[in-house]
C-alpha positions in Angstrom: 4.1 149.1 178.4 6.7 147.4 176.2 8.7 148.8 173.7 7.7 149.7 170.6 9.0 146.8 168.4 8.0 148.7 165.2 10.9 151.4 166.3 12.7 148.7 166.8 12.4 146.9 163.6 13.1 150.8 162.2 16.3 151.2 164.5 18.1 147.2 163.0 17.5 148.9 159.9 19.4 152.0 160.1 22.3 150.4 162.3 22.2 147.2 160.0 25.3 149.1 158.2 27.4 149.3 161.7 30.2 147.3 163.1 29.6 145.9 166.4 26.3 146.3 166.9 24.1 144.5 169.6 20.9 144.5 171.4 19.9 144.5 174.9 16.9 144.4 177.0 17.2 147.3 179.3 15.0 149.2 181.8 12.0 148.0 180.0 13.0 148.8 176.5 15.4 147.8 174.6 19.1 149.2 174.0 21.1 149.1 171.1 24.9 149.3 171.7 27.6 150.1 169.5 31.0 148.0 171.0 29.7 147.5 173.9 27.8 151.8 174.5 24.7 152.3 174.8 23.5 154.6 171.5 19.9 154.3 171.3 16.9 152.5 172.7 13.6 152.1 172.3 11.9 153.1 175.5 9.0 151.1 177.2 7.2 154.5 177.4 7.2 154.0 173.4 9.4 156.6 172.5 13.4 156.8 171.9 16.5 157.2 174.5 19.0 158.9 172.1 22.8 159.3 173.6 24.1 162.8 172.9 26.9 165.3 173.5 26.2 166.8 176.4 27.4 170.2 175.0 24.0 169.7 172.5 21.7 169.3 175.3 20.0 172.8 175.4 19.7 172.9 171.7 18.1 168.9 171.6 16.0 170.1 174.4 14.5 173.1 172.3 13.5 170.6 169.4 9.8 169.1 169.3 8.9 166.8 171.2 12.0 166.0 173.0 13.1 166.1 176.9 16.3 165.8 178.9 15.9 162.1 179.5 15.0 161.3 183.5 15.4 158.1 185.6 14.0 157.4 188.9 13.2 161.5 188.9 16.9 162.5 187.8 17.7 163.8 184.8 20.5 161.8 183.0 23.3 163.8 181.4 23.8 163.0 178.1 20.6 161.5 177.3 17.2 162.9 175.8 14.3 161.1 175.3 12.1 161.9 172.0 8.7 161.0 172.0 6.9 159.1 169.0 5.5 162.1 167.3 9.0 163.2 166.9 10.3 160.4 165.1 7.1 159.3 162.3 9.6 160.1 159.8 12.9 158.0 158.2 14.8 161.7 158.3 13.5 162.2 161.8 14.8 159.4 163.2 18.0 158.8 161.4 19.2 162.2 162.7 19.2 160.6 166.4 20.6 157.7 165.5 23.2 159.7 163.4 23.6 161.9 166.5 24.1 159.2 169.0 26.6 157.4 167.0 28.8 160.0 166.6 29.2 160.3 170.4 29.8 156.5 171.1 31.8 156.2 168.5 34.7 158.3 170.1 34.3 156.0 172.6 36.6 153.5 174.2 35.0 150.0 173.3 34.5 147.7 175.9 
């Protein structure tokens, strides 16, 4: 399954205001990096892959709908994935994206 190119169209707008954003297609989906870190992506299984502290992870993991994000059966520090239903809303999905770029932005660019 591709991505969802209507979460896409959703996440240009609410990183349209940052510096040194780009895309790229990535594991399917497709990633949006800030300087050169991944922050977000829209996920071929049709959700979102949302960067976070990994200090937040147990209280992400306790909101609906999301999971500690996995690859190839391992879970990926730092990373939850949020499924569609958790993201229908402007507010919903802007606090990921809000999330996520607060961690790459104390980042070192690359």
């Amino acid at each position: 399954m591709p991505y969802d190119e209507n979460l896409a169209k959703r996440l240009r707008a609410l990183l349209a205001s940052e510096e040194g954003v780009t895309e790229k297609r990535m594991f399917g989906g497709l990633a949006f990096l800030v300087h050169g870190n991944i922050c977000v992506g829209a996920s071929h299984t049709g959700g979102l892959l949302a960067r976070i502290d990994p200090e937040d992870a147990s209280a992400c993991w306790a909101r609906p709908h999301v999971e500690p994000m996995r690859m190839r059966g391992r879970t990926m520090e730092g990373w939850v994935s949020v499924a569609p239903e958790g993201l229908k809303t402007r507010r919903e999905l802007a606090s990921w994206v809000d999330r996520s770029l607060r961690v790459v932005r104390g980042l070192p660019r690359k």
